[in-house]
Residue frames as a rotation matrix with the C-alpha (Angstrom) as fourth column:
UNK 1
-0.242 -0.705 -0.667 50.58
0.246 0.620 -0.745 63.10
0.939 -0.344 0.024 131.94
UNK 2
-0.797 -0.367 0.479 49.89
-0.416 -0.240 -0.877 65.22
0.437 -0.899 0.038 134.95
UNK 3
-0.299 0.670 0.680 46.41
-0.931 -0.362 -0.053 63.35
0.210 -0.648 0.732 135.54
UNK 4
-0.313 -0.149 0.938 47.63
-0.680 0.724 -0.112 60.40
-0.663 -0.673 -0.328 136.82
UNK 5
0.584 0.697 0.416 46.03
-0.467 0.708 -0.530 58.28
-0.664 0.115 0.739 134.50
UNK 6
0.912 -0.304 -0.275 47.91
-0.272 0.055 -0.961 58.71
0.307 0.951 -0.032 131.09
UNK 7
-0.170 -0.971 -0.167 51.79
-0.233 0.205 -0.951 56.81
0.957 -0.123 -0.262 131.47
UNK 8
0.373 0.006 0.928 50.64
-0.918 -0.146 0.370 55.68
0.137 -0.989 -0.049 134.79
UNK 9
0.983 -0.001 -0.186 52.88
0.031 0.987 0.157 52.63
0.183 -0.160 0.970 134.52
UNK 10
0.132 -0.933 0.335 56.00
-0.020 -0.341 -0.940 54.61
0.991 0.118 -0.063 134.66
UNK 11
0.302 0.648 -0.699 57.37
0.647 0.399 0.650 55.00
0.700 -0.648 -0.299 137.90
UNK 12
0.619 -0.484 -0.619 58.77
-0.057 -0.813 0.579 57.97
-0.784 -0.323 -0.531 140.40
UNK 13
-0.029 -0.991 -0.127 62.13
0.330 -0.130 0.935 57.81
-0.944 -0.015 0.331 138.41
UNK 14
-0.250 0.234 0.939 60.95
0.961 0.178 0.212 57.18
-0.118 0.956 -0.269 135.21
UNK 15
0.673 0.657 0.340 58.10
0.705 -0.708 -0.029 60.17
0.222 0.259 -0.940 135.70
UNK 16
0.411 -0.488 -0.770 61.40
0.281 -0.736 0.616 62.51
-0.867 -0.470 -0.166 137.55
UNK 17
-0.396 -0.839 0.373 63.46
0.415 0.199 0.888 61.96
-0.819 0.507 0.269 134.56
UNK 18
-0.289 0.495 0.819 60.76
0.936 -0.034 0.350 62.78
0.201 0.868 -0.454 131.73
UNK 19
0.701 0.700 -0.135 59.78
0.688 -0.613 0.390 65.84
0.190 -0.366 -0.911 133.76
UNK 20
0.397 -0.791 -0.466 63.32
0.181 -0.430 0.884 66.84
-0.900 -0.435 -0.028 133.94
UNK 21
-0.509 -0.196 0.838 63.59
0.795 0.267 0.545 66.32
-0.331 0.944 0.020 130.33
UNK 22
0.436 0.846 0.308 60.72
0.899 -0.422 -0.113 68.14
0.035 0.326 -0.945 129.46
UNK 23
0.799 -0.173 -0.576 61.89
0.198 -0.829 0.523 71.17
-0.568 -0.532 -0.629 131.73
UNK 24
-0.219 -0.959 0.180 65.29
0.459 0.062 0.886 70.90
-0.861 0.277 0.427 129.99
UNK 25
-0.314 0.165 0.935 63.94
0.933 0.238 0.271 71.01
-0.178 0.957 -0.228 126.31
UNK 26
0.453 0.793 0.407 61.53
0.810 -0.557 0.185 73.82
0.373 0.246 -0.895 127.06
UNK 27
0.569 -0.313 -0.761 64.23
0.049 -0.910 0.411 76.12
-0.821 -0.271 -0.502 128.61
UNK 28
-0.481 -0.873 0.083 66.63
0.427 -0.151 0.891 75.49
-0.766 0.464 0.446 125.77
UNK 29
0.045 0.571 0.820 63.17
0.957 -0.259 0.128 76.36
0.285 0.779 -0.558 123.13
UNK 30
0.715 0.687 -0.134 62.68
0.680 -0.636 0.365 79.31
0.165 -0.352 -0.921 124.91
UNK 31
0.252 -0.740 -0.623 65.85
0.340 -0.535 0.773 80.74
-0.906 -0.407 0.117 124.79
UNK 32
-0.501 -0.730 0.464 65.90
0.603 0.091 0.793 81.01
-0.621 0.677 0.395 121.33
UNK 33
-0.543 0.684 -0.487 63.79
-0.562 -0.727 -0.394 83.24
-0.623 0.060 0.780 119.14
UNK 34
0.686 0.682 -0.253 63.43
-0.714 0.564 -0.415 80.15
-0.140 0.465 0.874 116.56
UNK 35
0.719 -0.410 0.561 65.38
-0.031 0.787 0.616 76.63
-0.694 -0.460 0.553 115.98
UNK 36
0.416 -0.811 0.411 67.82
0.654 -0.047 -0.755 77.91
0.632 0.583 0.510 113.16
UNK 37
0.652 -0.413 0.636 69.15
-0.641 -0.749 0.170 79.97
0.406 -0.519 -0.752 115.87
UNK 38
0.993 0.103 -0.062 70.11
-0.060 0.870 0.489 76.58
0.104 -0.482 0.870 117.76
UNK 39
0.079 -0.994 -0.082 73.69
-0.926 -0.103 0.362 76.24
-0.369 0.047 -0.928 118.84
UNK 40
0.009 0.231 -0.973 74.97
-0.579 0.794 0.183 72.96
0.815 0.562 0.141 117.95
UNK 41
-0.846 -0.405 -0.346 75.70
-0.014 0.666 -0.746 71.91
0.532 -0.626 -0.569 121.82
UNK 42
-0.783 0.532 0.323 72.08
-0.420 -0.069 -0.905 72.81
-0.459 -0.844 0.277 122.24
UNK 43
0.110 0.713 -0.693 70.69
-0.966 0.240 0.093 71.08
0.232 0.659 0.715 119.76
UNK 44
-0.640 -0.638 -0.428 72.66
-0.386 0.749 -0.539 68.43
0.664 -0.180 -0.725 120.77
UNK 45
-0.868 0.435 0.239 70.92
-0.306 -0.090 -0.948 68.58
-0.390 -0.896 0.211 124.56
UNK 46
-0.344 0.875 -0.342 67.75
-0.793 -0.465 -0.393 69.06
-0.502 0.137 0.854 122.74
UNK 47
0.341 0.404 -0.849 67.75
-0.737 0.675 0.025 65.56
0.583 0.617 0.529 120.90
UNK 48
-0.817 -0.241 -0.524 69.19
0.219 0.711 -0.668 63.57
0.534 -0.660 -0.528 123.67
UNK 49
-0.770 0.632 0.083 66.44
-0.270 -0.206 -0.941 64.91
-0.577 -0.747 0.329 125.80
UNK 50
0.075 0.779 -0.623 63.61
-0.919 0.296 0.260 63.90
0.387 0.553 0.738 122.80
UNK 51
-0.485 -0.758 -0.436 65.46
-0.677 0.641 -0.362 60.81
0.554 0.119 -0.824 122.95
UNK 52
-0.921 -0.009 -0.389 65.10
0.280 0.678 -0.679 59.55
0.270 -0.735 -0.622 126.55
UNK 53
-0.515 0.856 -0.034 61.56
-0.729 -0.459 -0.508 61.21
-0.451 -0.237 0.861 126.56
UNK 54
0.430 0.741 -0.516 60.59
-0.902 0.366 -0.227 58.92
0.021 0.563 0.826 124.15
UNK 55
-0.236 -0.593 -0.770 62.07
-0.433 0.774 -0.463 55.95
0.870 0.224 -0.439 125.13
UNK 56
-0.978 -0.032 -0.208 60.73
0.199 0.178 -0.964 56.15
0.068 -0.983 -0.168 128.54
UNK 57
-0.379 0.925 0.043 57.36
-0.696 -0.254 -0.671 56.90
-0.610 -0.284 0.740 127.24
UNK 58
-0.337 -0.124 -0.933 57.76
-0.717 0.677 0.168 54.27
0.611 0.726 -0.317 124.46
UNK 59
-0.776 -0.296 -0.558 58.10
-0.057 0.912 -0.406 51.75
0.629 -0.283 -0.724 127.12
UNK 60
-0.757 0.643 0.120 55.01
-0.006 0.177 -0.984 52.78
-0.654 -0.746 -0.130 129.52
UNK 61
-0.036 0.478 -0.878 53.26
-0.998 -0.067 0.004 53.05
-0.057 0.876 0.479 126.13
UNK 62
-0.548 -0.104 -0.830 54.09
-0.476 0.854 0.208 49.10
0.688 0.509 -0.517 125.83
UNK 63
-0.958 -0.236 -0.165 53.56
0.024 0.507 -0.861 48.10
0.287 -0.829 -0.480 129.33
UNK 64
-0.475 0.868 -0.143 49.63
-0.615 -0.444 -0.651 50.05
-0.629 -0.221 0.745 129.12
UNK 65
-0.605 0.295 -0.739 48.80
-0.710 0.219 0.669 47.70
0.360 0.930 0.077 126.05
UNK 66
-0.037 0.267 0.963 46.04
-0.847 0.504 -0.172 45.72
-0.531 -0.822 0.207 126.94
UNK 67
-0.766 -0.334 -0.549 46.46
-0.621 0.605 0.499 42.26
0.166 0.723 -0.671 125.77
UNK 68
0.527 0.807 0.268 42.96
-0.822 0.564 -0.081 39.79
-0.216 -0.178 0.960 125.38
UNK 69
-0.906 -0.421 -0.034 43.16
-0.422 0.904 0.060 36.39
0.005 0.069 -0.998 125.72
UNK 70
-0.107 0.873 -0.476 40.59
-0.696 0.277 0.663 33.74
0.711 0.402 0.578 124.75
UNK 71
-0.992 -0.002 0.126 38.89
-0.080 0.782 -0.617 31.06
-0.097 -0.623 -0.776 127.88
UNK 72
-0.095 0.880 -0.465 36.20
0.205 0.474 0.856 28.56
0.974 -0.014 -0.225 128.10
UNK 73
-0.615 0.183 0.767 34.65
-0.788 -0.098 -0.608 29.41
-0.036 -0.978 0.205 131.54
UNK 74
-0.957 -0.255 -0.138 33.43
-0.210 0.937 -0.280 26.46
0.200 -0.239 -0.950 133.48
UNK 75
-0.221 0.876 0.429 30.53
0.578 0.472 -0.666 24.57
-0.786 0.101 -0.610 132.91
UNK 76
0.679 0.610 -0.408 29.82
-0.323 -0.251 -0.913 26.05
-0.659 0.752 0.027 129.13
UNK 77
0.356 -0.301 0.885 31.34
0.818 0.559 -0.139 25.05
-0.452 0.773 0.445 126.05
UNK 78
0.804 0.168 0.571 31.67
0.488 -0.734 -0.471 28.78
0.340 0.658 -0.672 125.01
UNK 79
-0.254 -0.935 -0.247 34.98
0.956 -0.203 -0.213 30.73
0.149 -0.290 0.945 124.83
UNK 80
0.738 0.667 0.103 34.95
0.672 -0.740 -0.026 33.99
0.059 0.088 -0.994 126.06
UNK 81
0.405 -0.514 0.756 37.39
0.482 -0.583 -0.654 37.39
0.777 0.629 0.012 125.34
């Protein structure tokens, strides 16, 4: 993500929000020694924050898709991709 290329259809908010996520997730892993430790109001945190990570990469994931289309270019008879 950080090299500009990968999810680059997201935008500021999108990228604040996933990066705030992230940050979230990875302090609540790190606080634990392993994930049966998990409270349940951090586990809780910890799948809403998967959640909207993926949903918000889901969607610059569609938006990157590259879609081909088929035209005759002028003055040939041939379609091209």
């Amino acid at each position: 993500m950080d090299d500009g290329k990968t999810y680059s259809e997201r935008g500021a908010e999108n990228r604040s929000k996933v990066e705030a996520a992230l940050s979230r997730m990875a302090t609540v892993l790190n606080s634990y020694p392993n994930v049966e430790t998990l409270r349940k109001e951090d586990t809780v945190v910890l799948f809403n924050d998967q959640g909207t990570v993926n949903t918000l990469l889901s969607k610059a994931s569609l938006d990157s898709r590259l879609i081909c289309r088929r035209e005759a270019v002028a003055g040939s008879l041939r379609a091209t991709t």
